[in-house]
C-alpha positions as CSV (number, residue, x, y, z in Angstrom):
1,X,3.8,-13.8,1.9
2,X,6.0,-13.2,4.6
3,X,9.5,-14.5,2.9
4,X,8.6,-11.9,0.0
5,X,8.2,-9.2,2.2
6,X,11.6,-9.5,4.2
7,X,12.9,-10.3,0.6
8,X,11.7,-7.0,-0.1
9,X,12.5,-4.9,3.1
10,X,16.4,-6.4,2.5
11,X,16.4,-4.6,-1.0
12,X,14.8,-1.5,0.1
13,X,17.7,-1.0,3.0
14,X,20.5,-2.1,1.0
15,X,20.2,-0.5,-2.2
16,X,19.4,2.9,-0.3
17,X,21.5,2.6,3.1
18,X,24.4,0.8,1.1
19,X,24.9,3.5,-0.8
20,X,28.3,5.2,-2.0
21,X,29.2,7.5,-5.0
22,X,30.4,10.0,-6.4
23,X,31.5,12.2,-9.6
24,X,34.5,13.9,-10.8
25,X,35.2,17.2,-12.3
26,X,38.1,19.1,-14.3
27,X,39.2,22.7,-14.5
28,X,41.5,23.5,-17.1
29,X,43.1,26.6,-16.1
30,X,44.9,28.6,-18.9
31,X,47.9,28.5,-17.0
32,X,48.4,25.1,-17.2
33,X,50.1,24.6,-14.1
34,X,47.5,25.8,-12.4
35,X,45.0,23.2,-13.5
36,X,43.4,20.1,-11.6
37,X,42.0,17.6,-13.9
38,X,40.6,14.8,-11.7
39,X,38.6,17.1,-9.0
40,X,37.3,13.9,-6.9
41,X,33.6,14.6,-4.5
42,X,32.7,11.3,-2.7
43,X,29.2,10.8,-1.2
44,X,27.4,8.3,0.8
45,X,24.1,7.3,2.9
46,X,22.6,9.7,4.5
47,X,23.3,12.2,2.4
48,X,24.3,15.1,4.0
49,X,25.7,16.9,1.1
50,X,26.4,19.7,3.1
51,X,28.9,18.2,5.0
52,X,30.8,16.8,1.5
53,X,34.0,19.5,1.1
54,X,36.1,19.5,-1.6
55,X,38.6,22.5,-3.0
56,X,39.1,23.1,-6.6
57,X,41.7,25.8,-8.2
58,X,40.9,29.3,-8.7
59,X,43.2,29.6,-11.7
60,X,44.8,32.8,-9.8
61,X,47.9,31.8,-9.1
62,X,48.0,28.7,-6.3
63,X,44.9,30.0,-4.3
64,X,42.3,27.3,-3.7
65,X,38.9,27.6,-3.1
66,X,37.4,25.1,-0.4
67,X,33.6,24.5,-1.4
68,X,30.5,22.4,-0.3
69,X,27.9,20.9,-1.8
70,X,24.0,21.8,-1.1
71,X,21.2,20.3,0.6
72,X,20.4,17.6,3.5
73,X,18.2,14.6,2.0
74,X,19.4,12.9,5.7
75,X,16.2,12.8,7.4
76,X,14.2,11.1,4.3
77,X,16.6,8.7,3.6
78,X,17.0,7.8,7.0
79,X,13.4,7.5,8.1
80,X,13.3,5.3,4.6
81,X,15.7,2.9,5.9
82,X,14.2,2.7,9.2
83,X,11.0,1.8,8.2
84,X,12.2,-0.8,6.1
85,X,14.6,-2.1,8.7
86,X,11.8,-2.5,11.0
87,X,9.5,-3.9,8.3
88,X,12.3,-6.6,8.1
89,X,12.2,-7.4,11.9
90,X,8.8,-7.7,12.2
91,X,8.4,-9.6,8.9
92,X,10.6,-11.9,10.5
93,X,9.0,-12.2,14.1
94,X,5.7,-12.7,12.5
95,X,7.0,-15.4,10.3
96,X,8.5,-17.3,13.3
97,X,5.4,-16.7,15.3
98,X,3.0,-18.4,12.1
99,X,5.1,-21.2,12.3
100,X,5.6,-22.7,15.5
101,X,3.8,-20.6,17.8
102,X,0.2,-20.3,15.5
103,X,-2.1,-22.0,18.8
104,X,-1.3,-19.0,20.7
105,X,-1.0,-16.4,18.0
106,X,-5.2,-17.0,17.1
107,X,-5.7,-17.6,21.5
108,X,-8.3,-14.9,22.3
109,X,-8.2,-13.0,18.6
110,X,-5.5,-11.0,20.2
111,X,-2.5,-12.0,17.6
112,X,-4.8,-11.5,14.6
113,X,-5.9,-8.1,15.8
114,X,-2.2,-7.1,16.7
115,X,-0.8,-8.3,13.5
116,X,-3.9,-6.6,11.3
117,X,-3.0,-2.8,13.3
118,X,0.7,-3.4,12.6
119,X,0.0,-4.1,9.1
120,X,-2.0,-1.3,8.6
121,X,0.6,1.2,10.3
122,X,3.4,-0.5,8.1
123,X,1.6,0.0,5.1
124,X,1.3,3.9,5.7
125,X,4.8,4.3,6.6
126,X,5.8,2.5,3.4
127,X,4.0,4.9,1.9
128,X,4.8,8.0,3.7
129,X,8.6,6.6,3.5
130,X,8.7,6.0,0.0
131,X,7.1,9.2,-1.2
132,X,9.8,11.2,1.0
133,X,12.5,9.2,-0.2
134,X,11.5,9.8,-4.2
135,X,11.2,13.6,-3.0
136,X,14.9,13.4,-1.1
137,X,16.7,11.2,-4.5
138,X,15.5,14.1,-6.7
139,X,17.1,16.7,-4.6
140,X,20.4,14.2,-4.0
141,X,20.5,13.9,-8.2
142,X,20.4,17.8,-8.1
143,X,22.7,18.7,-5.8
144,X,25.0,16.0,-7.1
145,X,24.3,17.3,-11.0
146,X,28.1,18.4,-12.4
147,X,26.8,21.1,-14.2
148,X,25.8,22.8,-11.2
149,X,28.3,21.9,-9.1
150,X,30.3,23.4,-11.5
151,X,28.2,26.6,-10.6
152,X,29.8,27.2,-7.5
153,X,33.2,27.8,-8.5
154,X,35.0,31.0,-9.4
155,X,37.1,29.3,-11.6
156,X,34.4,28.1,-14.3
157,X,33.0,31.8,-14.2
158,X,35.9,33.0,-16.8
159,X,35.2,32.0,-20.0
160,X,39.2,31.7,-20.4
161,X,39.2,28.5,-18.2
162,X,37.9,25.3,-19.2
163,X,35.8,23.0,-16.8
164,X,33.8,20.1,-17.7
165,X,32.8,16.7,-15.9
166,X,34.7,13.7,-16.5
167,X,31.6,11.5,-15.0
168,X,28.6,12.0,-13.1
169,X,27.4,9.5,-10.2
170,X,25.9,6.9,-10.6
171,X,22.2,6.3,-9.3
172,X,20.5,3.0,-10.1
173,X,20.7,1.7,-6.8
174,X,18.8,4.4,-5.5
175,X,16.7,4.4,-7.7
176,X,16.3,0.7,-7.2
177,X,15.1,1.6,-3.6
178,X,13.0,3.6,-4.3
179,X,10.8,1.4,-6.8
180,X,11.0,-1.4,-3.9
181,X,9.7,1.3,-1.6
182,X,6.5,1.4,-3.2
183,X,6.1,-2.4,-4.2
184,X,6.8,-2.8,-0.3
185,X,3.9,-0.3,0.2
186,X,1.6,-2.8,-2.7
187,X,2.3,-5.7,-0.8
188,X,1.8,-4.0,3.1
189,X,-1.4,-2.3,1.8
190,X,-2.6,-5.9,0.1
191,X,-1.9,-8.1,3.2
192,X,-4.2,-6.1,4.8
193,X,-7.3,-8.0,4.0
194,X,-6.1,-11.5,3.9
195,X,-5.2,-10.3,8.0
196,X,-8.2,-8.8,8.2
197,X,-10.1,-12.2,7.6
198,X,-8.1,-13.7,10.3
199,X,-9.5,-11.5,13.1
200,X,-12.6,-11.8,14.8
201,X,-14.3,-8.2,12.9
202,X,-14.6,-10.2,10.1
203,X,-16.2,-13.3,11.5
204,X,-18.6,-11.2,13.0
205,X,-19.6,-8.8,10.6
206,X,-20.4,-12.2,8.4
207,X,-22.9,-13.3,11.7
208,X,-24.3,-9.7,11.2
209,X,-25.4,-10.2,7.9
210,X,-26.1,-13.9,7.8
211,X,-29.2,-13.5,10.3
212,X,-31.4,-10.8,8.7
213,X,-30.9,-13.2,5.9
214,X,-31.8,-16.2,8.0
215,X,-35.0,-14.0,9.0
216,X,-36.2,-13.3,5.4
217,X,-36.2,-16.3,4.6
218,X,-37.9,-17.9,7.6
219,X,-40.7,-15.4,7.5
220,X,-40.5,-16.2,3.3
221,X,-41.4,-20.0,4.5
222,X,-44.4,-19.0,6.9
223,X,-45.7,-16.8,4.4
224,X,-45.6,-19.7,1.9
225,X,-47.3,-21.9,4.3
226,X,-49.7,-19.6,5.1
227,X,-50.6,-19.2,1.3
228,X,-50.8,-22.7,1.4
229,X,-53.1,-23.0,4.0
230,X,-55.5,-20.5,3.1
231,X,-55.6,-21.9,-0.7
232,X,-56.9,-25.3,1.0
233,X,-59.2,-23.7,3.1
234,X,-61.0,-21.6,0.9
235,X,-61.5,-24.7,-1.9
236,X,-63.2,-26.2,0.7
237,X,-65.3,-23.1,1.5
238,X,-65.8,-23.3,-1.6
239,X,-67.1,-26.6,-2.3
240,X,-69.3,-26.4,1.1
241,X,-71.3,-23.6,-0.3
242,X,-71.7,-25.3,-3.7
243,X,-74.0,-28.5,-2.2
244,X,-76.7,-26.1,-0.7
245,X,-76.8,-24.5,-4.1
246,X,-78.0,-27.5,-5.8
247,X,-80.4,-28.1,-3.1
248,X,-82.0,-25.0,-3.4
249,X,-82.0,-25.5,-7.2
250,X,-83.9,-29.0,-6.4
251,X,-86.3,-27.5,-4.3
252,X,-86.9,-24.7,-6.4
253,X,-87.5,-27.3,-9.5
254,X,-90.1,-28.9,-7.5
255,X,-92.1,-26.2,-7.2
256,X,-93.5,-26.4,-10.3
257,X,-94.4,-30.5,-10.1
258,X,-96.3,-30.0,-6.8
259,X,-98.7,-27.5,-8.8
260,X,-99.2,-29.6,-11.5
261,X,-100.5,-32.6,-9.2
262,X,-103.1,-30.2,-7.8
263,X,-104.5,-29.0,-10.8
């Protein structure tokens, strides 16, 4: 389990923190001279679009106009590929530790209940990470859209000038990380219980439950035996009392003989 989840926190921080694109635009002006046909915007982990410049032509004579794109997906992307780098380091301490140091990781329950809180804190900052991440790639793929960039420029505002995109960036890779984002969050979230066996909580909620059931059943035997008991005590109750009977009934049969003889 371990190998897969580094295998998994390597994708999640590559894909996303390896990350470099961009898209290019043209404005035909209808003074021909004027126009720029390969308009060039690079951008790149962490995404601080903000901080992306790039000038395009006005179409009014050799005036340029310097613009920006919008928004700052940094901090989600960031905290993403923290997560996962630590994910990674910890994925790989842990396998180390199973390996050759497993007499002193289950010493005193203490590495089991150590490795059960960190997989249960890793499994909601997958999640936490993941979700922000999805919500920071939409607003990079909006930002980053041609047709809006092509919004902010004076240029594209005259119906006189032509301006279209050549190609848009390309985002599989983020995408990518994004998908291993959540499979990372499956796989924290579903190690969970087979760490959870390994700590003492689980060894002695089974004790907990085992003895009431060890006590119903014990006091299930005695009642048995008692059922017994009484069964074989009451047959013979009930063959002591059937002897007198047929006494009696001899005695009372003889009354009858004995007044006979004296008449």
């Amino acid at each position: 389990v371990c190998v897969v989840l580094i295998l998994f926190a390597i994708f999640a921080f590559a894909t996303c923190g390896g990350y470099s694109g961009g898209l290019r635009l043209s404005v035909d002006c209808v003074n021909k001279t004027e126009s720029n046909l390969s308009i060039d915007i690079a951008f790149a982990y962490p995404f601080r679009l903000q901080q992306v410049t790039f000038e395009v032509p006005t179409c009014e004579g050799k005036e340029r106009q310097k613009l920006a794109l919008t928004g700052d997906s940094s901090s989600s992307a960031e905290f993403f590929v923290t997560v996962a780098v630590f994910a990674f380091l910890y994925s790989l301490a842990a396998t180390v530790v199973y390996i050759f140091f497993q007499n002193k990781y289950r010493e005193n329950n203490r590495g089991p209940l150590i490795d059960f809180i960190v997989t249960v804190v890793f499994s909601f900052l997958w999640l936490v990470g993941s979700s922000a991440w999805a919500k920071g790639l939409s607003d990079v793929k909006v930002a980053t859209d041609p047709k809006e960039v092509l919004l902010l420029m004076s240029a594209c505002k005259q119906p006189s000038n032509k301006c279209m995109a050549v190609h848009s960036p390309v985002m599989s890779s983020l995408n990518t990380s994004v998908v291993f984002g959540f499979l990372n969050f499956i796989l924290w979230a579903g190690n969970i219980w087979f760490v959870f066996k390994e700590t003492g909580w689980h060894s002695s909620g089974q004790r907990y439950l085992s003895d009431p059931m060890e006590k119903h059943s014990s006091s299930y035997n005695q009642g048995g035996y008692n059922q017994d008991s009484y069964g074989s005590s009451s047959g013979y109750s009930q063959q002591a009392s059937l002897g007198p009977s047929s006494d009696e009934f001899g005695q009372q049969s003889s009354g009858p003989a004995s007044f006979t003889n004296q008449i």
